[in-house]
KOLVO-524425 format. One record per residue (C-alpha): residue in one letter; chain; x, y, z. Coordinates in steps of 0.1 Angstrom, whole numbers. Example, Ala and Ser with C-alpha at 12.3 -4.5 7.8 and 13.67 -1.06 7.14 Angstrom:
<rs>
  residu  chaine     xx     yy     zz
       A       A    123    -45     78
       S       A    137    -11     71
</rs>
This chain:
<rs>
  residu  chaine     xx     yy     zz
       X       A   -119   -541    777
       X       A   -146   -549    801
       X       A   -170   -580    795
       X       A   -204   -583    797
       X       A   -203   -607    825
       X       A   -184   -575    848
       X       A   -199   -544    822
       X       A   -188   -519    845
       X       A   -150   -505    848
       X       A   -136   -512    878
       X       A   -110   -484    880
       X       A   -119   -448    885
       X       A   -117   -425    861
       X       A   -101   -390    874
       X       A   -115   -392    909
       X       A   -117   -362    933
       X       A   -116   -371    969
       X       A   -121   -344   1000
       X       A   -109   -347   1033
       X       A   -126   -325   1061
       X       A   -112   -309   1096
       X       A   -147   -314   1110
       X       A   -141   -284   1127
       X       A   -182   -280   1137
       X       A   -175   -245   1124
       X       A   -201   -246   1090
       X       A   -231   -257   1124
       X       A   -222   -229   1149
       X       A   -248   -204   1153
       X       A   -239   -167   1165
       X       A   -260   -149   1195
       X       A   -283   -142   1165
       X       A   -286   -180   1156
       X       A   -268   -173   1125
       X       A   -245   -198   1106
       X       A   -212   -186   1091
       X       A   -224   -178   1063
       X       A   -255   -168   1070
       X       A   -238   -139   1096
       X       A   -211   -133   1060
       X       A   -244   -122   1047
       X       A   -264   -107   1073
       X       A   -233    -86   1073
       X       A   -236    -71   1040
       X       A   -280    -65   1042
       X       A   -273    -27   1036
       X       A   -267    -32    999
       X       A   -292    -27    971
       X       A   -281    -53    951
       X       A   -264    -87    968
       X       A   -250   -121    951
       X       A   -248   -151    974
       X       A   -226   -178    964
       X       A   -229   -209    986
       X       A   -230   -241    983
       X       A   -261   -263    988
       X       A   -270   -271   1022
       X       A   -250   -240   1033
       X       A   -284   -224   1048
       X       A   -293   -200   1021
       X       A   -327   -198   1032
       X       A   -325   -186   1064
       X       A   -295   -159   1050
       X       A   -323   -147   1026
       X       A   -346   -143   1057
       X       A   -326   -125   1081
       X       A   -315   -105   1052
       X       A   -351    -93   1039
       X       A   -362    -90   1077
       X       A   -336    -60   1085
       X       A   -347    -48   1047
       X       A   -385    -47   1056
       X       A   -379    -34   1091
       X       A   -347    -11   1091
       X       A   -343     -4   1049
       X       A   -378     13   1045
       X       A   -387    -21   1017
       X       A   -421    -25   1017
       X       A   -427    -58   1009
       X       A   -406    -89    998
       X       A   -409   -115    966
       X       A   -391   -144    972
       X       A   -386   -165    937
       X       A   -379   -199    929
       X       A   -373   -219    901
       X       A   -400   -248    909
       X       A   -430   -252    933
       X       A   -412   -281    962
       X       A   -382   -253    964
       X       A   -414   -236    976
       X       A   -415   -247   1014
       X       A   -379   -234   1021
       X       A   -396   -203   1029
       X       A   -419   -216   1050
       X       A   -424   -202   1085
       X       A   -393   -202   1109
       X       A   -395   -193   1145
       X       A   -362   -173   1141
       X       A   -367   -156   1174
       X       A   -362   -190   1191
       X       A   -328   -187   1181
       X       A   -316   -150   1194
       X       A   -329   -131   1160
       X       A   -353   -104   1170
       X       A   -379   -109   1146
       X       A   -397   -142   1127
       X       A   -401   -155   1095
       X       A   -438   -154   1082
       X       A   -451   -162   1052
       X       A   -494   -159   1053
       X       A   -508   -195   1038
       X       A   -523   -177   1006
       X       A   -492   -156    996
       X       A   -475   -189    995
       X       A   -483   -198    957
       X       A   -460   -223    955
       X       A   -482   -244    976
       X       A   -516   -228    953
       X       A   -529   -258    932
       X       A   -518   -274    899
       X       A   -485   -275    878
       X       A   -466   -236    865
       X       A   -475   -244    833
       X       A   -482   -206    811
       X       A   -523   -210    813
       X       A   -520   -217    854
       X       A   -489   -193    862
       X       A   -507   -163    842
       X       A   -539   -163    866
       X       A   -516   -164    896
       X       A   -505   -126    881
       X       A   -537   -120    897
       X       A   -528   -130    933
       X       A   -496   -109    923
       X       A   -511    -80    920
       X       A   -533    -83    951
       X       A   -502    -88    967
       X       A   -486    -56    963
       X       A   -517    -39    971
       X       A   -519    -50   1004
       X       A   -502    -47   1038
       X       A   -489    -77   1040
       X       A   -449    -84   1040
       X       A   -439   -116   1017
       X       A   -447   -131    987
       X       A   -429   -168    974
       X       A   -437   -178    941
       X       A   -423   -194    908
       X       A   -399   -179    882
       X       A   -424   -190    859
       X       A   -452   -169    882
       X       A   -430   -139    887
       X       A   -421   -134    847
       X       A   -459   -132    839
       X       A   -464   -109    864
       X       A   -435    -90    855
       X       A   -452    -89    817
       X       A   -491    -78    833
       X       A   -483    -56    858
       X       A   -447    -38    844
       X       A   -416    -32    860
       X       A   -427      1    880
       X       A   -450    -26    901
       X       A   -421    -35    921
       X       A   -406     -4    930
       X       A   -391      1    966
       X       A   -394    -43    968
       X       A   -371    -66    978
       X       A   -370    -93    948
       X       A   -352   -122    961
       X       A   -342   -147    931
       X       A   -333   -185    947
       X       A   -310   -206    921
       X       A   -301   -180    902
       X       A   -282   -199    880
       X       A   -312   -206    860
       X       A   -312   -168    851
       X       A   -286   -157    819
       X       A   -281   -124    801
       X       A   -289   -141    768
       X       A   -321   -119    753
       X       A   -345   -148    750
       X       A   -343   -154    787
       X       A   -373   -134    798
       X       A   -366   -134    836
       X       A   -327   -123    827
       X       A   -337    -95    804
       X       A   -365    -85    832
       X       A   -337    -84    860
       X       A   -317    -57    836
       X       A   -344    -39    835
       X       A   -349    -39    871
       X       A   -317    -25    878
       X       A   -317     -1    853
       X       A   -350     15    866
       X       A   -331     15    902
       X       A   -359     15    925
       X       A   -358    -21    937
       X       A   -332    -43    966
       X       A   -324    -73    941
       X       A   -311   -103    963
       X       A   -294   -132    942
       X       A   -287   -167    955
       X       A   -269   -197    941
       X       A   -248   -228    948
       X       A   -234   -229    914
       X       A   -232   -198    898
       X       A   -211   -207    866
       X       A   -236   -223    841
       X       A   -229   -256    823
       X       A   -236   -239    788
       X       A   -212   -215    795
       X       A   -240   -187    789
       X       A   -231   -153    814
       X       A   -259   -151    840
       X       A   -252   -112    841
       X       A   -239    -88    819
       X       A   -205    -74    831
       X       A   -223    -40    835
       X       A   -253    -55    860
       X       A   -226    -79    873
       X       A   -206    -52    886
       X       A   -239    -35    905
       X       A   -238    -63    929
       X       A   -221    -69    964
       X       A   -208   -102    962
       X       A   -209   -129    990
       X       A   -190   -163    987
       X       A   -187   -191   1010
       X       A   -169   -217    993
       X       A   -178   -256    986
       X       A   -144   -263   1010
       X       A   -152   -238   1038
       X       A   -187   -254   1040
       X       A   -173   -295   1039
       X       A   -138   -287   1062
       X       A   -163   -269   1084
       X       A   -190   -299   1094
       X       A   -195   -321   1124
       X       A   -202   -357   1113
       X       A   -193   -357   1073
       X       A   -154   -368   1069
       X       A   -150   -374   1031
       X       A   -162   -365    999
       X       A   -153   -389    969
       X       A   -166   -380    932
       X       A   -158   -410    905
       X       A   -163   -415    869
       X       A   -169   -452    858
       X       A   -171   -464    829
       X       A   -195   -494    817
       X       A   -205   -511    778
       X       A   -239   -531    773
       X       A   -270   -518    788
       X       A   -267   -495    821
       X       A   -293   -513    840
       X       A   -267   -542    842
       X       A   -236   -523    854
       X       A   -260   -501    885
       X       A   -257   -528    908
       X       A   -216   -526    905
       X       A   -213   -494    918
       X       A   -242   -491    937
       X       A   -241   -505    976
       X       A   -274   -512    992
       X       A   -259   -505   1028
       X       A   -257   -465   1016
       X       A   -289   -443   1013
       X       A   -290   -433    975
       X       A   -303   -413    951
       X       A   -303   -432    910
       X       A   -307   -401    884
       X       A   -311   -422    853
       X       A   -307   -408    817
       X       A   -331   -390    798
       X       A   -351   -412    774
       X       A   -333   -394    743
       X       A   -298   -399    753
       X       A   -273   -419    747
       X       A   -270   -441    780
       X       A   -309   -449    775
       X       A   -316   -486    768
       X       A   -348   -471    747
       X       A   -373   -499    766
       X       A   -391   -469    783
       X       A   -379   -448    816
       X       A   -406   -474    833
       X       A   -391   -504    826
       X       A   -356   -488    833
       X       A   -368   -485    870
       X       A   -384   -526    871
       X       A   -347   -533    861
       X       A   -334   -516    885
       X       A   -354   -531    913
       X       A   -354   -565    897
       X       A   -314   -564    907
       X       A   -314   -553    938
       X       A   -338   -580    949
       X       A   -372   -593    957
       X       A   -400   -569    952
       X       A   -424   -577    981
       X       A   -450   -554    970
       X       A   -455   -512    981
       X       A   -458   -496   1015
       X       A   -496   -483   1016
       X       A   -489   -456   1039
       X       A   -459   -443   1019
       X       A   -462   -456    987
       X       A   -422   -469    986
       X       A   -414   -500    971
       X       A   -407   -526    995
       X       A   -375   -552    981
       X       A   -360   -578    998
       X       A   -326   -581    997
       X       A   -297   -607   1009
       X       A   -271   -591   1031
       X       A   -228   -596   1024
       X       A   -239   -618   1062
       X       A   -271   -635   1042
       X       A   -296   -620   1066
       X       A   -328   -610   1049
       X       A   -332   -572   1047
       X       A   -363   -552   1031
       X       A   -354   -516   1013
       X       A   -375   -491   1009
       X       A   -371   -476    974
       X       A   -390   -442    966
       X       A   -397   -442    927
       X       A   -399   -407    914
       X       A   -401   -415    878
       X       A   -434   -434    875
       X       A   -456   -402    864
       X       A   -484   -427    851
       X       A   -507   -419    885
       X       A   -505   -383    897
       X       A   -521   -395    931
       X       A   -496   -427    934
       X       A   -465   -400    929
       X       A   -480   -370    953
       X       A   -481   -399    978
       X       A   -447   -409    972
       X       A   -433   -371    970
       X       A   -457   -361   1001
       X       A   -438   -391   1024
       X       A   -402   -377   1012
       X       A   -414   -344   1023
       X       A   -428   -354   1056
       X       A   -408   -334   1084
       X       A   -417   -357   1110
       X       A   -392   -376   1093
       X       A   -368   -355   1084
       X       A   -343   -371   1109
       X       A   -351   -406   1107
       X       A   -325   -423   1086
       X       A   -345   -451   1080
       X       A   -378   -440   1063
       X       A   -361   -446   1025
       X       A   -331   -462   1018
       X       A   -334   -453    980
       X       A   -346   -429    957
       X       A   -348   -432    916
       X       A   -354   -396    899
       X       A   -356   -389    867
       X       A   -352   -350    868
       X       A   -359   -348    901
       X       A   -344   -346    938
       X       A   -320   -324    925
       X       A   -320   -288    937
       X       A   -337   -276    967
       X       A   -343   -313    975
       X       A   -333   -319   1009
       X       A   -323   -357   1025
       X       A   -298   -352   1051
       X       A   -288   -385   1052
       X       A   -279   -395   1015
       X       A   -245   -409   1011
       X       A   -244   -415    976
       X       A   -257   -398    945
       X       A   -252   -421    914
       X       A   -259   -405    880
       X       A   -265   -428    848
       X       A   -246   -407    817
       X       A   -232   -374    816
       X       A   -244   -342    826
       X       A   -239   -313    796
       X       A   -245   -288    822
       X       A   -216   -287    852
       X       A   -241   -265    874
       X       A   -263   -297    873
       X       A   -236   -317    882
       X       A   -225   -296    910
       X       A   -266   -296    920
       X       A   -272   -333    922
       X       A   -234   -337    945
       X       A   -252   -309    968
       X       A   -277   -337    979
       X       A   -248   -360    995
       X       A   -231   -338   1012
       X       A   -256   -326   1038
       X       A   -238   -331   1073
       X       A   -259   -355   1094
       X       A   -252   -376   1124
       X       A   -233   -409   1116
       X       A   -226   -400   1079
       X       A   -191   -399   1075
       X       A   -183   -404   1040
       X       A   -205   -395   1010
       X       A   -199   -400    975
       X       A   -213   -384    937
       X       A   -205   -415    906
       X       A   -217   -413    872
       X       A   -220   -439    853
       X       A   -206   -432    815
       X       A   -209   -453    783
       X       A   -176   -460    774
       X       A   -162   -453    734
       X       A   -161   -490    720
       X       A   -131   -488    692
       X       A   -156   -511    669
       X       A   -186   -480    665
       X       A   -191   -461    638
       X       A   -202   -434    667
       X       A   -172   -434    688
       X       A   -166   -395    682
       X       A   -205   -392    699
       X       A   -191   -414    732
       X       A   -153   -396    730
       X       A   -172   -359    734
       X       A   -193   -380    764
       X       A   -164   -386    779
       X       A   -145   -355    772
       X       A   -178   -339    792
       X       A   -172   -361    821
       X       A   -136   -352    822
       X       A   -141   -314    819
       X       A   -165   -316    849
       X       A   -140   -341    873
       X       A   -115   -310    865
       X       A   -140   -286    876
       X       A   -151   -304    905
       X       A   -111   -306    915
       X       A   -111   -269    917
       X       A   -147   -260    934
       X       A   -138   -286    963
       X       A   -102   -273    969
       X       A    -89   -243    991
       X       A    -92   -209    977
       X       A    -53   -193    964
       X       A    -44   -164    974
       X       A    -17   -152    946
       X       A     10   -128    947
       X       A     42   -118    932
       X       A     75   -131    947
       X       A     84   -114    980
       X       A     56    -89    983
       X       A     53   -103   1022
       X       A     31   -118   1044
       X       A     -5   -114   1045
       X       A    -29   -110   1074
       X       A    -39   -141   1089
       X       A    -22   -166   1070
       X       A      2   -190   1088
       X       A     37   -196   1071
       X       A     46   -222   1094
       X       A     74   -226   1122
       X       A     98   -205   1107
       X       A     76   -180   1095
       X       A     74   -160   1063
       X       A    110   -162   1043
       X       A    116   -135   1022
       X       A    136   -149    992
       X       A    125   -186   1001
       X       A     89   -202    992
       X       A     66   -195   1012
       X       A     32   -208   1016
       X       A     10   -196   1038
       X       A    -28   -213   1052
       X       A    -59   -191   1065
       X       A    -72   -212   1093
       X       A   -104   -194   1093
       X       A   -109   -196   1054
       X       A    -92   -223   1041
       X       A    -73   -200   1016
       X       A    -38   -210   1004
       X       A    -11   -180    995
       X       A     12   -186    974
       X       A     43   -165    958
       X       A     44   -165    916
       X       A     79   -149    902
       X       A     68   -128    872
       X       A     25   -126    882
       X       A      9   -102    868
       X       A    -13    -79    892
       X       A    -46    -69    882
       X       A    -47    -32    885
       X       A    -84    -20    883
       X       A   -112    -29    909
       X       A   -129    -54    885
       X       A   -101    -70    874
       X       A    -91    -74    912
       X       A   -121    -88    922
       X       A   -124   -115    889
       X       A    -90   -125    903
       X       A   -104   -131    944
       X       A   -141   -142    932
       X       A   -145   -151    896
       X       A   -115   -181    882
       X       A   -138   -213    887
       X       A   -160   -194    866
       X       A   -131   -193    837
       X       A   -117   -219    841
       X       A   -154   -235    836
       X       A   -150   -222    799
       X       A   -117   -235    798
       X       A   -125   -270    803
       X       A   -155   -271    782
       X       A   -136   -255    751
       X       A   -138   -284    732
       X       A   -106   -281    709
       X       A    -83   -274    743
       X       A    -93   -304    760
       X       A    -90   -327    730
       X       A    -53   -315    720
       X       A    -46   -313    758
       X       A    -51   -351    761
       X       A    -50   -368    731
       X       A    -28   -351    711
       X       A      5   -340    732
       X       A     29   -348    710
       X       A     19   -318    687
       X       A      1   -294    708
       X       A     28   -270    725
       X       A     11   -264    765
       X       A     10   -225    757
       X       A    -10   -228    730
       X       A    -30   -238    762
       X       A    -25   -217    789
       X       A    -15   -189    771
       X       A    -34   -189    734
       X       A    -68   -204    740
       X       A    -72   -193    780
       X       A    -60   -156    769
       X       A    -90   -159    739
       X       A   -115   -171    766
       X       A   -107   -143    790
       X       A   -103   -116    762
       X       A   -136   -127    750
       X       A   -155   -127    785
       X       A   -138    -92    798
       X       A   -140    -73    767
       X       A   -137    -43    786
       X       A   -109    -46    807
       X       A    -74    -36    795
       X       A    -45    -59    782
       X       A    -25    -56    814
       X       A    -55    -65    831
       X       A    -65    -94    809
       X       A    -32   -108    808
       X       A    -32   -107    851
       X       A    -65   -129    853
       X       A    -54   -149    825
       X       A    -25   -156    848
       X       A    -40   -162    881
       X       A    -68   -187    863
       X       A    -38   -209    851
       X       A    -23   -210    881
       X       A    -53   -219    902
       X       A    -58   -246    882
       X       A    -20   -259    871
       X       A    -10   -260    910
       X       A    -38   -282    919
       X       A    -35   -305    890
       X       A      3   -305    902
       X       A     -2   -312    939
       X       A    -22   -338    927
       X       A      0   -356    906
       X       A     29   -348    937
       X       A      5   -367    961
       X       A      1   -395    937
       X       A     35   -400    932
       X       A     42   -399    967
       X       A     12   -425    975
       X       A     33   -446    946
       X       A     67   -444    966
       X       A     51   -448   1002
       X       A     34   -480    992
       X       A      1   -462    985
       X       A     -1   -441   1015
       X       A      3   -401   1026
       X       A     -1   -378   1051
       X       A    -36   -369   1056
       X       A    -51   -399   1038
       X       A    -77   -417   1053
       X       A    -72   -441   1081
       X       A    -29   -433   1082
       X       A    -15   -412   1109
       X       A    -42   -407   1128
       X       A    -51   -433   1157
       X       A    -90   -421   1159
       X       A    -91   -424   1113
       X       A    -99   -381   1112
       X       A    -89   -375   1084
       X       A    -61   -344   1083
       X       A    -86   -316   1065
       X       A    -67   -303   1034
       X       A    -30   -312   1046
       X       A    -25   -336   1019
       X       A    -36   -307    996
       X       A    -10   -287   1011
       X       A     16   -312   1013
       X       A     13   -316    972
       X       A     17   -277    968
       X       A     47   -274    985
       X       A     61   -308    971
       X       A     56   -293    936
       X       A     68   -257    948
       X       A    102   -267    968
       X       A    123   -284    937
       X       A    118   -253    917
       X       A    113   -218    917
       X       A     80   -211    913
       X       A     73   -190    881
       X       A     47   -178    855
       X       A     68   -193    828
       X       A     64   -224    846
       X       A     32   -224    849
       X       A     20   -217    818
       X       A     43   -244    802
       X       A     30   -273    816
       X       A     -4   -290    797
       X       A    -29   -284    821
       X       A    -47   -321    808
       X       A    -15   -339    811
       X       A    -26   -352    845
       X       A    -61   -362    836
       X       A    -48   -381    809
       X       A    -24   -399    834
       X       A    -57   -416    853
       X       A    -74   -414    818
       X       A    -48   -441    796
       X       A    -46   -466    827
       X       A    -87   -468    825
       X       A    -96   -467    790
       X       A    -89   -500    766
       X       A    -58   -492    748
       X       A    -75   -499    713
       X       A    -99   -474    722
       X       A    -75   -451    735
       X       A    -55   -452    697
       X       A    -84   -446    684
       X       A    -92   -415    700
       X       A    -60   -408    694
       X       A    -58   -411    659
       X       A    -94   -391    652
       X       A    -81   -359    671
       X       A    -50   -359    657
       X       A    -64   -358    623
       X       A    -85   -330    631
       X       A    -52   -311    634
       X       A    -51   -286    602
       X       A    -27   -257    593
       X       A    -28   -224    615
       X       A    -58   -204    606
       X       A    -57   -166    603
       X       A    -69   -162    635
       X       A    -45   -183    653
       X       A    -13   -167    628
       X       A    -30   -136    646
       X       A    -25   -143    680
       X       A      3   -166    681
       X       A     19   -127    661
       X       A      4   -111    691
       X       A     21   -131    715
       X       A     55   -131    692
       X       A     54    -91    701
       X       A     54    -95    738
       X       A     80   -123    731
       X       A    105    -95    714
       X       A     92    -66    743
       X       A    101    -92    771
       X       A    140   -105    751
       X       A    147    -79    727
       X       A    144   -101    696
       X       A    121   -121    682
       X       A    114   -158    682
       X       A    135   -181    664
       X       A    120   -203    642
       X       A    147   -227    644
       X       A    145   -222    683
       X       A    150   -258    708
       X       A    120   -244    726
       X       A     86   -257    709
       X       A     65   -226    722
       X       A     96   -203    709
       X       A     93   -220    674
       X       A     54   -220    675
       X       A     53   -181    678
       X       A     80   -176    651
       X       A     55   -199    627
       X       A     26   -181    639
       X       A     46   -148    626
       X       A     57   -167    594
       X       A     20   -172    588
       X       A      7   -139    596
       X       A     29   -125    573
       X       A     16   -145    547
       X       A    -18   -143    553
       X       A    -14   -103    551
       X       A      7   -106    519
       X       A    -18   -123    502
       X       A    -50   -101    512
       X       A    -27    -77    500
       X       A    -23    -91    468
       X       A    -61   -103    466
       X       A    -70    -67    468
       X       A    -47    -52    445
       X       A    -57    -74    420
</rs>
């Protein structure tokens, strides 16, 4: 167990770590000054209704402008709404000089249709009389519009949907949307697209949402063109920005002790500390959190006047003297003191000078649509229930900026103390932090490509020196995309279009429920010995998929089902390949930083690679396979060698008790599944059967039977 004297564990709880090509390709503008995946968009501006998935600092802003240009110009769109979820997301849209660049018209946006920049907060009073300047809007001549969600719902409300017909409604973050019915701006969209006379255009860089709530309905989903540009595509594709690490840490006592062990003065930062109601808070006020804060660090030597930055002195590793400038977001007690602060961030005179702030502290803030190119290091205090946050708050390190070559997300979490009486409150923490390190794993690494043993080689993928193999394993890399194909015996193929494009587009987004299903990650780490892996991959995936593609046949359920698990068993295995191999090389692979490489560039997703094949060249690679191995059973690897042991019993011992009979529902599908068993072998399972999963169905049968025996009973009686 940690002491007080060091509160703050110094192993790493499951890390992710990215290495990048630095191929320059992500910077490269076309003749048209368009970025990859701005041109992925521009590309695809004839369609009604477009989703844009990309991740932050990907240049969705300018893709929505080049985009609504050709719509105003070429699509007969009369005018465009561009709408974001708060008022600073506001000056994204601002004027570009786009012609500067080889586009053939510019971005303009007149002062006074820019309401995002109007005065006071989007609270209901203020955002209803901006319907008003709505409305006047529409009437006129002129082209754009950027306001608030908050704005465009009201106006939606006054003015009805038939307002906006033959209008471009361009929706930034559209995460914060959902098809649940008391989301007003989600039940407004359905609407829109049901009347059919507006271009909806949709942006993200986290479209799965942390509450696990659908942002469309599978009906509306289906309207829209998709566009994706991956989190991998976008890192392996900078100039400057080598690495990516994302830790977990865990600490006991108070959090404003443990901060300064993670954090390193030398990188630019950005604190997010905990919400005065949870957990992590030490309850003496998000005020005196910040003092804290400061307080270790240094000296404070008093506030910038031009600025408004807290000036602390600090002593150097060398024990040279050395001033910080720490921006303080959290102190809401002077509005004028905190538009000063948020006014100097903002500046774009000093957008490229790395040394206006070395350190920001946000509570809420600087999260999306908050640009600093040059922070290294995003350090969150407690978990983060939603993984879209999560994903948010990493976007702001990983802008690519000159001299930044390493950047890193840590988050700080309480750890379960085997002495409290709330140790189940601090296990589901934890279990939180886990889900979203998994998720993380999978939104950072190349895209798969799946097929069914020797189907043949696919455009544009490169199968090495010999070449594609037929009857050998083959894996095969897409230079241009970083996607990875790879042959399955016994995978499923989806056979209709939607099921096809869930498959290519749509896994992260299931396997996001996966990890948050509570009961599957518990039994998946803590209690092996009586959870059988397909009860996993197999029972409670199947249930998530059945239950989020209701529509879509068995066959086709079954093949997404399959190409989830997959995605996310083969990274968890090249993982654990490359870990063994550090363990047997003395701690060092190809492709990790600083090894085989004179000039320290790191080898872009080689290691990655090198783990897939690792895992896929001492076996033949299978379904069956794949489905019985615990997808957890790595986590829980890094997981036992950080947490104290007594702690770790404990955990243990609570899930394992939770453990009760099969219910009907399981008996149900584990009967289910006992059918395809007998379909696939000709029998059925054996309850005496050497194979746990084997013996598992045969029970689940056993206890169907009895469950239907005695509603039968019950009802004759």
């Amino acid at each position: 167990m940690t002491t007080s004297e060091n509160p703050t564990n110094q192993r790493i709880v499951p890390a992710v770590s990215i290495k990048t090509a630095c191929t320059g390709s992500s910077n490269k503008a076309n003749e048209l000054g368009m970025r990859p995946m701005q041109e992925r968009a521009y590309d695809k501006r004839g369609e009604q209704y477009l989703l844009i998935k990309s991740p932050p600092a990907s240049g969705k802003s300018r893709a929505l402008m080049f985009v609504a240009l050709d719509k105003l110009e070429n699509q007969g769109i009369q005018q465009a709404l561009i709408v974001v979820p708060e008022r600073s997301i506001g000056s994204s849209f601002a004027d570009e000089e786009l012609t500067k660049h080889g586009f053939w018209a510019d971005w303009k946006v007149q002062p006074h249709w820019n309401l995002c920049n109007a005065p006071n907060a989007d609270d209901e009073k203020v955002a209803k009389s901006k319907v008003k300047a709505v409305g006047e809007f529409l009437a006129s001549e002129d082209k754009v519009l950027v306001c608030t969600h908050a704005t465009f719902r009201f106006a939606v409300e006054e003015l009805g949907v038939e307002a906006f017909d033959n209008r471009l409604i361009a929706i930034d973050e559209f995460h914060h949307v959902s098809s649940n019915p008391d989301n007003k701006l989600g039940a407004q969209l359905s609407q829109f697209m049901e009347r059919d006379k507006a271009h909806i255009v949709a942006m993200t860089g986290s479209y799965f949402r942390g509450d696990s709530e659908a942002v469309l309905s599978p009906t509306d989903e289906n309207k829209f063109e998709t566009v994706t540009y991956t989190y991998y595509e976008q890192l392996n594709g900078y100039t400057y920005l080598k690495a990516l690490d994302i830790g977990y840490f865990f600490y006991t006592g108070k959090y404003t002790d443990a901060v300064m062990k993670v954090l390193d003065p030398t990188l630019k930062t950005i604190i997010h500390i905990p919400n005065v109601n949870s957990r992590e808070s030490t309850k003496i006020g998000k005020h005196l959190e910040v003092e804290h804060i400061m307080d270790a660090m240094g000296t404070w030597k008093g506030v910038d006047d031009e600025t408004g930055f807290h000036l602390i002195e600090i002593t150097t590793e060398m024990g040279n003297k050395r001033i910080l400038k720490v921006a303080d977001l959290v102190d809401d007690s002077d509005a004028a003191k905190r538009s000063k602060v948020l006014t100097a961030l903002k500046d774009p005179k000093q957008r490229f000078n790395r040394d206006h702030v070395d350190i920001i502290i946000a509570l809420g803030m600087a999260k999306e649509g908050f640009d600093w190119i040059w922070c290294e290091h995003a350090l969150t205090i407690g978990y983060r229930s939603s993984l879209t946050e999560i994903v948010q708050i990493i976007g702001r390190a990983t802008r690519d900026a000159e001299g930044k070559h390493r950047a890193k997300f840590t988050n700080l979490i309480a750890e379960p103390d085997a002495s409290e009486k709330l140790v189940v409150e601090a296990v589901n923490d934890m279990l939180k932090a886990i889900a979203a390190s998994l998720l993380m794993e999978q939104v950072l690494a190349p895209r798969f490509e799946f097929t069914p043993k020797d189907q043949g080689a696919l455009n544009g993928f490169d199968y090495g020196e010999d070449g594609y193999q037929k009857g050998k394993t083959n894996v095969g890399i897409n230079g241009k995309t970083g996607q990875v194909h790879v042959e399955i015996n016994g995978l499923k193929k989806p056979e209709s279009e939607e099921a096809n494009r869930i498959c290519k587009e749509d896994l992260n987004e299931i396997i996001t429920a996966f990890v948050q299903n509570k009961s599957a990650i518990e039994r998946g780490l803590f209690d092996q010995e009586n959870v059988v892996p397909e009860e996993l991959t197999q029972l409670a995936l199947g249930k998530i998929v059945q239950e989020k593609y209701p529509e879509l046949e068995p066959e086709d359920q079954e093949a997404i089902r399959q190409h989830a698990i997959a995605a996310f068993n083969l990274i968890q295995q090249a993982k654990k390949e490359l870990e063994q191999a550090q363990q047997t090389l003395g701690g060092t692979t190809a492709g990790s930083s600083g090894t085989g490489n004179p000039d320290g560039k790191p080898e872009s997703n080689i290691a990655f690679i090198q783990g897939v094949k690792r895992f896929m060249n001492v076996r033949d690679l299978d379904i069956d396979l794949i489905d019985h191995i615990n997808p957890f059973e790595s986590a829980y690897a890094v997981l036992s060698k950080a947490m104290d042991e007594a702690t770790l019993r404990q955990v243990q011992a609570h899930i394992s008790a939770k453990r009760i009979n099969l219910s009907p529902e399981e008996a149900k599908d584990l009967a289910i599944r006992a059918v395809q068993f007998k379909k696939e072998r000709g029998r059925l399972p054996d309850i005496n059967s050497q194979d746990a999963w084997e013996k598992r169905m045969a029970e689940g049968v056993a206890a169907f039977a009895r469950f239907k025996a005695q509603e039968k009973a019950k009802a004759g009686s």
